[in-house]
N, C-alpha and C positions, 0 to 999 in steps of 0.2 A: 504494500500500500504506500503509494505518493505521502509523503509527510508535509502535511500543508498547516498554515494556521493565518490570523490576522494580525499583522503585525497595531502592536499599541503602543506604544516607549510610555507615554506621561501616564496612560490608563493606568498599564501592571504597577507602575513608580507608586500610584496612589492605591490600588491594591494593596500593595505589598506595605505601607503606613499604615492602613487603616487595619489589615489583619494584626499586622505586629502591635498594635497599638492595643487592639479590643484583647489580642492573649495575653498581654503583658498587664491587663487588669484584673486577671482572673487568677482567683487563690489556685490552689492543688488538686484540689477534687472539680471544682468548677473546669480549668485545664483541659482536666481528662477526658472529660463529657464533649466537651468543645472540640477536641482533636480526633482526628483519624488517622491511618495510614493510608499515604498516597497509592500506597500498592496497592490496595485494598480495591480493584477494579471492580468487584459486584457493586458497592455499598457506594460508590461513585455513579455507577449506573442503575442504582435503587429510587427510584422518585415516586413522589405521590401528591396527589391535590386534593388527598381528602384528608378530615382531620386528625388522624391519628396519630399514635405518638411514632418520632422518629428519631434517628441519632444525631445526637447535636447537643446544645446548651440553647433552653428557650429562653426568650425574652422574660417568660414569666418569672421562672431561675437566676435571675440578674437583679442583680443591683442597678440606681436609675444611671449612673453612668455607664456603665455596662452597657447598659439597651443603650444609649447612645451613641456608644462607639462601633455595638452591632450597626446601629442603623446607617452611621458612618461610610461601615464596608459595602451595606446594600448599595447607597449610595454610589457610592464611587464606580459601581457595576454599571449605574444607570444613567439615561438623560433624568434633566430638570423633569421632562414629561412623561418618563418612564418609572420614576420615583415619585411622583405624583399619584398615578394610576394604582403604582403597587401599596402607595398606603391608605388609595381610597379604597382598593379589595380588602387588604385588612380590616379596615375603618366600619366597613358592610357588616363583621359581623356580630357588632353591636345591634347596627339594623336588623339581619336576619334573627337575633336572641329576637330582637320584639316583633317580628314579623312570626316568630312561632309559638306566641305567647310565653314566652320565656321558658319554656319545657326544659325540666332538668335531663342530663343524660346518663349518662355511665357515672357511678357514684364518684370514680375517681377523676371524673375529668371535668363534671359540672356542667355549666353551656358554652354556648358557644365564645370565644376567649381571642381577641386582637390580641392577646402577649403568647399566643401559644401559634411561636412560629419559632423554629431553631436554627441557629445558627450552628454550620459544620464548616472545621480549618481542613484539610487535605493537607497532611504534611509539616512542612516547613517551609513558612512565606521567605525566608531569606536565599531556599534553594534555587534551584534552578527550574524546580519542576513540581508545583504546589497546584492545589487548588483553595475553592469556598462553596457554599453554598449555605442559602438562607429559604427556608420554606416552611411550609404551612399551608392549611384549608385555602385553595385558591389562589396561591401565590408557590412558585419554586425557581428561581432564579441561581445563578450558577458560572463558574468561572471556572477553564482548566488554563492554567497556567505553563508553558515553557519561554523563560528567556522572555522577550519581549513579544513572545505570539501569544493569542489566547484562543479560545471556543466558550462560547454562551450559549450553548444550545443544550438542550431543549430548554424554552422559557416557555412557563405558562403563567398566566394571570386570570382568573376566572371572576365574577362579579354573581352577589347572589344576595339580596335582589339585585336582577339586573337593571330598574324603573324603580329607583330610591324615589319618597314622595318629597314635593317642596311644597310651601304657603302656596295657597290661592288655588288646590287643585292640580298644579304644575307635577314635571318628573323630570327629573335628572337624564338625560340621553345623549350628553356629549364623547362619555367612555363607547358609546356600542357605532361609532363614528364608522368604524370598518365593516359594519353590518349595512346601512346606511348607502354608502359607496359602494357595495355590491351590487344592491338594488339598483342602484344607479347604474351599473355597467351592464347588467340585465336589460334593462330598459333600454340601453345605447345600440341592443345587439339586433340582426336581421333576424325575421322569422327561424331563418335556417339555422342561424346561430346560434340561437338563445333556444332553437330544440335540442343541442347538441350539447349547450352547457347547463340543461339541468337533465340530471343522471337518471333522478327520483324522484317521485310525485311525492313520496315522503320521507323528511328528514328524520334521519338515527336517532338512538335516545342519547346518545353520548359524540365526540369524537374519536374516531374509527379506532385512531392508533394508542387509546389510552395512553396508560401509563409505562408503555411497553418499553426495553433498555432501544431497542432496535424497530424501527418502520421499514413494516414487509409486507409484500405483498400478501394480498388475504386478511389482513389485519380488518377487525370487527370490532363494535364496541363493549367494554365488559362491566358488569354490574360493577359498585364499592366492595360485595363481598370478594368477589373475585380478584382484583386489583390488590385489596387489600390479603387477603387471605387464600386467592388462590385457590376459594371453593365456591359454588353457583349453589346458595340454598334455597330452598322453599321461600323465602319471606322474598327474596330479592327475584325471583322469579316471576313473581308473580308483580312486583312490583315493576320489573321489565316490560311483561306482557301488558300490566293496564296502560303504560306511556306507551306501549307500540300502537295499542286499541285506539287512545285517544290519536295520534300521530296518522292513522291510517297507513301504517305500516306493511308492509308485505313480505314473502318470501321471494319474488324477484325485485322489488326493491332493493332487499336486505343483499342480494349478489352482485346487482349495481352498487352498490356503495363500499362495499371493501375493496381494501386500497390495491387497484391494481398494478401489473409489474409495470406499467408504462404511465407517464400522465394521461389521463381523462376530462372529460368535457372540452372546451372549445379550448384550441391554442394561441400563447399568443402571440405567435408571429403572426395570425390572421387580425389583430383586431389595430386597429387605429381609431385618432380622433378620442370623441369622449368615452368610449371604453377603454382602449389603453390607458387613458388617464385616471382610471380610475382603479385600473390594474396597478398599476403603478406607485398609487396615493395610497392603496391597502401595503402593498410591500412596503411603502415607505414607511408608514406606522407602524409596524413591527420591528422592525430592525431600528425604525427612531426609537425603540424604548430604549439604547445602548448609547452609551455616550459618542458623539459624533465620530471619531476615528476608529471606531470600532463599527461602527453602522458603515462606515465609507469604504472600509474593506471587506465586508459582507457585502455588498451593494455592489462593487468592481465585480467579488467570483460570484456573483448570482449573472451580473450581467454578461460575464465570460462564455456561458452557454447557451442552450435555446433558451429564449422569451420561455418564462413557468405559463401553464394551461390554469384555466380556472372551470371549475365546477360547482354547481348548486344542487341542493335536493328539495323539495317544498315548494309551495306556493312560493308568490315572488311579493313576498308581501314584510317587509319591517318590520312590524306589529306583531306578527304571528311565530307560529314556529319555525327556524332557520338552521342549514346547515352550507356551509361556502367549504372548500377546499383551493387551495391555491399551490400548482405544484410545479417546480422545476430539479436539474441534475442536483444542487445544493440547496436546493428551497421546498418547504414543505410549512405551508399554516394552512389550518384548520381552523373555523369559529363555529358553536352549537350552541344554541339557542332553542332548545325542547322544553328541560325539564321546570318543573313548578309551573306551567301554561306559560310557557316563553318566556319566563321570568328570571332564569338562570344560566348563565354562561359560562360556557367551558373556551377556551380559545389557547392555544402553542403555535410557538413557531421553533420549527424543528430544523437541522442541516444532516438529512439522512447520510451522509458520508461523515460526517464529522461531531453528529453526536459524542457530547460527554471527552472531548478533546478525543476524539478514536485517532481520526487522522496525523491530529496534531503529537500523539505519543505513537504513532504507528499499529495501535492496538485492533484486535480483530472483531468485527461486527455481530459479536452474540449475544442473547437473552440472557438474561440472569435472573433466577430467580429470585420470589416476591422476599422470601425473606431468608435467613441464613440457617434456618431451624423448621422445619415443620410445624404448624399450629399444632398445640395440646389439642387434643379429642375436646375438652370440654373446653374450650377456646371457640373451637367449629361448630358445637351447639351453642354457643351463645351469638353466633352472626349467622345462626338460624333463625333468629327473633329478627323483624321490623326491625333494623338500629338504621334511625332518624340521621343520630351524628356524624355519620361516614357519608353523607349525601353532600 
């Protein structure tokens, strides 16, 4: 494998400050929770958007300076408008606690929790070859580090409610901008075209490629119990099939929509005008979540190969339920718009070659298992119940 990466000089410069800075607060046991091993290639490629616990040191677990110099390192990961976003998804789930009437969850974890996002060091920031990562319920951001190149991929950012309410009746709708701009390039397309960029009369309940280490071909989307534990029980099944029922979901839909070995829907060396633009204005909001020199080298090897294809499933309707796919050799986002009656977004942008620094450490493109341990038996019975909190 080509060993590629994005060169940053000032970005890793402020990485590498802000990681030394947040470990060098932390007593000895705090440390330890914090740090990983770089080698450590599953637990590097372990991610998840739901809220369960993961490895790291939480926000919760800190001190107020502490979270601050975590947030520090998120920071420095992101633009001004990337680090905006990711602490209005945090911020939601104060919303979402009163959006579900405050529902307690799992004895030990309470509700829903903005401090319950962890912060993971990869290594040693002063080596050569570190990384970080900071995640949580709808937020998993991430940095592999060699030398002056890095990889940020896979970033996900999710929103839930996705239609926060304001005075006077109003909703917040500036975050789902990229949803927005799809419509938009739908619209822009000929009859012919816009039958070819939507796949499905109905959209997934989730985004195709989960939380998978590797996007592949086939890839479908999988319950929280799954994702989480690697098992499909009764409660979640069922809870599948009522979002598929309501979605008008199907079983040749359902083979339209996994990811196949080639881009699908319309491409875009066909489109000009106000659809390229708009093409265009969605990859640019994605990759702007990254601070400018970092977004401008994604943005060169994206442009290096064919124009990415775009594809839709669902009506062509903003309001309603949605799923966009946007895909090229190095580019791969996804935004879903199903679950709660279109009220909850799942959205990633992925660099299927260079996921999780693959490329950038030479490393080989394989799945890792969900966890490093098998679930207990009575673990597996208990994400046989309805659990609310992994949604």
């Amino acid at each position: 494998m080509t060993t590629t990466g994005i060169s940053a000089p000032p970005t890793v410069r402020a990485m590498r400050a802000r990681a030394h800075a947040f470990l060098e607060s932390l007593g000895r046991i705090s440390r330890r929770r914090a740090t990983v091993d770089i080698a450590d290639r599953e637990e590097r490629a372990r991610w998840f958007y739901t809220p369960n616990p993961r490895r790291g040191l939480a926000l919760n677990q800190m001190r107020p300076r502490q979270q601050q110099l975590a947030l520090q390192l998120l920071a420095s990961g992101l633009s001004e408008g990337g680090f905006t976003l990711a602490n209005h998804s945090m911020a939601l789930e104060n919303l979402l606690d009163r959006h579900e009437s405050w529902r307690q969850r799992r004895r030990r974890l309470g509700g829903r929790d903005p401090l319950r996002y962890a912060v993971a060091i990869f290594g040693d920031p002063t080596a050569d070859v570190w990384g970080w990562r900071f995640e949580g319920h709808h937020l998993s951001v991430r940095y592999t580090v060699s030398g002056d190149l890095v990889s940020c991929t896979p970033l996900f950012i999710g929103l839930h409610p996705a239609r926060p309410a304001l005075p006077n009746d109003d909703v917040l709708t500036a975050p789902l901008l990229p949803i927005a701009l799809a419509v938009e390039l739908l619209e822009g397309l000929s009859p012919e075209q816009r039958a070819r960029a939507i796949i499905a009369p109905a959209p997934p309940t989730d985004i195709v490629t989960s939380n998978r280490a590797v996007a592949a071909p086939g890839d479908e989307p999988r319950t929280a119990s799954e994702m989480i534990g690697g098992v499909l029980t009764p409660d979640w099944v069922r809870w599948r099939d009522e979002l598929r029922a309501e979605l008008g979901a199907s079983a040749e839909g359902d083979q339209a929509l996994r990811l196949p070995a080639k881009p699908d829907g319309v491409a875009g060396a066909e489109l000009s005008g106000a659809p390229l633009d708009r093409l265009q204005r969605i990859v640019d909001y994605y990759t702007g979540l990254v601070p400018e020199e970092v977004a401008t080298g994604y943005r060169t090897m994206i442009a290096a190969s064919e124009p990415p294809s775009f594809a839709w499933a669902g009506p062509v309707d903003s309001a309603g339920a949605t799923y966009f796919r946007i895909r090229g050799e190095r580019l791969l986002i996804e935004n879903n718009n199903t679950q709660d009656h279109a009220n909850h977004v799942h959205s990633v942008w992925r660099d299927p070659a260079g996921d999780f620094g693959r490329d950038l450490l030479g490393e080989p493109a394989t799945e890792v298992p969900w966890r490093k341990r098998p679930l207990p038996e009575r673990v597996v019975g208990r994400l046989g119940r309805r659990f609310d909190w992994i949604s």
